[in-house]
DOVO-443895 format. One record per residue (C-alpha): x, z, y; residue number from 1. Coordinates in Angstrom, 1 decimal. Layout:
REM residues N
X Z Y k
X Z Y NUM
...
END
This chain:
REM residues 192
X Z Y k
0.0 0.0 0.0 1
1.0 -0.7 3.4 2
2.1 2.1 5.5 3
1.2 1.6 9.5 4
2.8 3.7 12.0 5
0.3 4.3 15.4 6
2.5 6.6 17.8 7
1.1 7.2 21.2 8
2.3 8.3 24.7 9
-0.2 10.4 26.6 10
-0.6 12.4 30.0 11
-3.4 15.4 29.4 12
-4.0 14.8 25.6 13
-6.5 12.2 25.7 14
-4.9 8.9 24.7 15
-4.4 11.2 21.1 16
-7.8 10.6 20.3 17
-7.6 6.9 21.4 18
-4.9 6.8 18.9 19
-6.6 8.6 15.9 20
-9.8 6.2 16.7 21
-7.9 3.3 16.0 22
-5.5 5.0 13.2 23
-9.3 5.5 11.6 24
-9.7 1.7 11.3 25
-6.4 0.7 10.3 26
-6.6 3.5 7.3 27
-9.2 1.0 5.2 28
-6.4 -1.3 4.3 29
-3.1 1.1 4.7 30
-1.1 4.3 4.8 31
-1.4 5.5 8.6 32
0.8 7.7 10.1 33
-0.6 9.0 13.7 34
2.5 10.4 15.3 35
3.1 11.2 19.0 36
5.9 9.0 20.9 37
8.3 11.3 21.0 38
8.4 13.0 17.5 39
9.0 9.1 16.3 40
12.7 9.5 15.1 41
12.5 5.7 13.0 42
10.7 2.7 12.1 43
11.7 2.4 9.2 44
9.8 2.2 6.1 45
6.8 1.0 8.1 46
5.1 -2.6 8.0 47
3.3 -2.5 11.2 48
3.3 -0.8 14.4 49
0.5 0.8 16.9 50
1.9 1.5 20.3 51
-0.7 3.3 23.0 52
0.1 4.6 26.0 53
-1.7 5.3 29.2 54
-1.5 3.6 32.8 55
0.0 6.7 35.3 56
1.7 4.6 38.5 57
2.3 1.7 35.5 58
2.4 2.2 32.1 59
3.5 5.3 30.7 60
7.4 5.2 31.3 61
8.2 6.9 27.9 62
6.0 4.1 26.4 63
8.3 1.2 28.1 64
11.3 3.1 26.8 65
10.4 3.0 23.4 66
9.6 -0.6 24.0 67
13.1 -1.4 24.9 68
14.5 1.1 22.7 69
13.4 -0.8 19.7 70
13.1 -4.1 20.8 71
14.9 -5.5 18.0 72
13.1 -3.3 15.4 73
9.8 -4.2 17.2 74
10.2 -8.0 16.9 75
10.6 -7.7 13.2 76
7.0 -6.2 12.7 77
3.7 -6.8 13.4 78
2.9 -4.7 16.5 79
0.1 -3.8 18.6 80
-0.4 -2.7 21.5 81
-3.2 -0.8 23.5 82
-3.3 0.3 27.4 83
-6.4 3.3 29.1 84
-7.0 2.9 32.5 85
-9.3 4.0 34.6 86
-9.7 0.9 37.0 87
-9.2 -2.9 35.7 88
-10.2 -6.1 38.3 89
-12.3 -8.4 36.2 90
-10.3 -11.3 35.6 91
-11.5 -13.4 32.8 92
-8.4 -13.7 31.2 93
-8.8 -13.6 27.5 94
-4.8 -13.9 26.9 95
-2.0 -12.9 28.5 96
1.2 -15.1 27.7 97
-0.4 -16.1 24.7 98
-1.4 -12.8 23.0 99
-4.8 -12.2 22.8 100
-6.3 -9.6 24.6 101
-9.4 -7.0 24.0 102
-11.1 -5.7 26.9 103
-13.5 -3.6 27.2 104
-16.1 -5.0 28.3 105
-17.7 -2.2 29.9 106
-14.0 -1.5 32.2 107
-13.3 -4.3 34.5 108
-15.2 -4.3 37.5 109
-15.5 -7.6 39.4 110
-13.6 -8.6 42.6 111
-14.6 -8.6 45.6 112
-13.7 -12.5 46.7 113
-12.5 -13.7 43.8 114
-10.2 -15.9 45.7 115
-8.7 -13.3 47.1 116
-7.6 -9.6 45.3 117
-7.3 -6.5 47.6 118
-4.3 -5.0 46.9 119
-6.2 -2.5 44.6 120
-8.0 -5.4 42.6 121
-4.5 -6.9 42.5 122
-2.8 -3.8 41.3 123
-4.9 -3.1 38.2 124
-5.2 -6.8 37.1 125
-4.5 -7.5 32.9 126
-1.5 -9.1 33.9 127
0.2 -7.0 36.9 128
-0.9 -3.8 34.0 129
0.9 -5.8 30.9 130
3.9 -8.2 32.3 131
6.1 -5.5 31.8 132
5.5 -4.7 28.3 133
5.1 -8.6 27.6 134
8.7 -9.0 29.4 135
9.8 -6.6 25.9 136
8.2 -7.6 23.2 137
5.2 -10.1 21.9 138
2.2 -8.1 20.1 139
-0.3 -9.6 17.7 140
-3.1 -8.1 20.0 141
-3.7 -5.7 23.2 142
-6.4 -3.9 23.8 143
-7.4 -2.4 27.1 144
-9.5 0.6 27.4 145
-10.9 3.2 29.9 146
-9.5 6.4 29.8 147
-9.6 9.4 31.1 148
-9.4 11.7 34.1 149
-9.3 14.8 34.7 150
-7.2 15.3 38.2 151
-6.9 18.8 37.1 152
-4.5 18.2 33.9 153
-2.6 15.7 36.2 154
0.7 16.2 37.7 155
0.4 17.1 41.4 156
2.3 13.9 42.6 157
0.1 11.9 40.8 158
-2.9 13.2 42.3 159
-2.8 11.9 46.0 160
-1.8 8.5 44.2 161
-5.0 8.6 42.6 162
-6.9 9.5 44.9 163
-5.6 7.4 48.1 164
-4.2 4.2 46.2 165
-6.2 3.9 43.0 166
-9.2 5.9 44.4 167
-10.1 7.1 40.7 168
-13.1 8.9 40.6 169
-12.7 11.8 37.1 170
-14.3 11.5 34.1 171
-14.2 9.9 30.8 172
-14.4 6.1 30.4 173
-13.5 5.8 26.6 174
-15.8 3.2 24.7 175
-15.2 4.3 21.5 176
-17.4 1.5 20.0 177
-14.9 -1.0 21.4 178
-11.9 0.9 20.5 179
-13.3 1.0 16.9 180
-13.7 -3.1 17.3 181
-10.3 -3.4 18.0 182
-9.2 -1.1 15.3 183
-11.2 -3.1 13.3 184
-9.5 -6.7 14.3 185
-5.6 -4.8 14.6 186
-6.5 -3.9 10.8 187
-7.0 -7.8 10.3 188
-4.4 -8.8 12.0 189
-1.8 -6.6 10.2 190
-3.2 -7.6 6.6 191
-2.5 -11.2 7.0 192
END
């Protein structure tokens, strides 16, 4: 049996349970590991990846360090890759330099003139939120969920960022019908 690793970078604790949704999925078909980012020592030993991680001022810079950590190791696996947010500009975009993307369809929130992003709507675009993880490595599929916040389990500098850049209002966005969907298709993916 296949034996799937789905490790996780998180804030406040709630990209874990993002990561045991989709480690629920994936163990129909394979062994699955749900380890945080940190405690991951090797990738060895496993036939697929799951890398999560949320967006705080980018994505979550432990997550991009692992990323280019194991680049090499990364390439040799299938790998997949998911991203919470709390805002996401409606784009259309149903790739990203060729890897297909899964949106939740209940997240992205339409522009104001299309032709034209505020610098918000242009900040939390699919592709300003993924070229630098695309820059590392090429995933069979990303997924792109809400998350959650909860200003109070923040760190205080992220805080006025959140509130005067992003202007995040707190609460839970997590669709955890569409992150079981994209369990579902990752578990696919990875068996082919």
């Amino acid at each position: 049996m296949k034996k799937i690793l789905v490790t996780y970078a998180t804030n406040a604790g709630s990209t874990a349970k993002v990561a045991q949704a989709v480690a629920d999925k994936l163990t129909k078909t394979a062994h699955v590991e749900v380890v945080p980012l940190e405690k991951v020592t090797s990738l060895d030993g496993y036939s697929a990846i799951v890398l999560g991680a949320p967006m705080i001022v980018g994505w979550h810079r432990g997550a991009l360090a692992f990323l280019k950590r194991n680049q090499a190791a990364l390439g040799q696996k299938p790998l997949a890759i998911f991203v919470t947010c709390v805002n996401l500009t409606r784009t259309g975009e149903t790739s990203q330099e060729g890897v297909p993307l899964f949106i939740d369809e209940k997240l992205p929130k339409a522009p104001k003139n299309p032709a034209r992003l505020g610098i918000k709507e242009n900040y939390s675009t699919p592709k300003n939120y993924l070229t630098p993880i695309l820059k590392l490595v090429k995933p069979v599929s990303i997924g792109i969920f809400g998350g959650s916040l909860q200003y109070f389990s923040m760190k205080w500098w992220q805080v006025p960022f959140v509130l005067l850049v992003i202007q995040a209002m707190p609460g839970d966005k997590r669709n955890w019908k569409a992150i079981s969907e994209w369990g579902g298709q990752v578990a696919g993916k990875f068996a082919e």
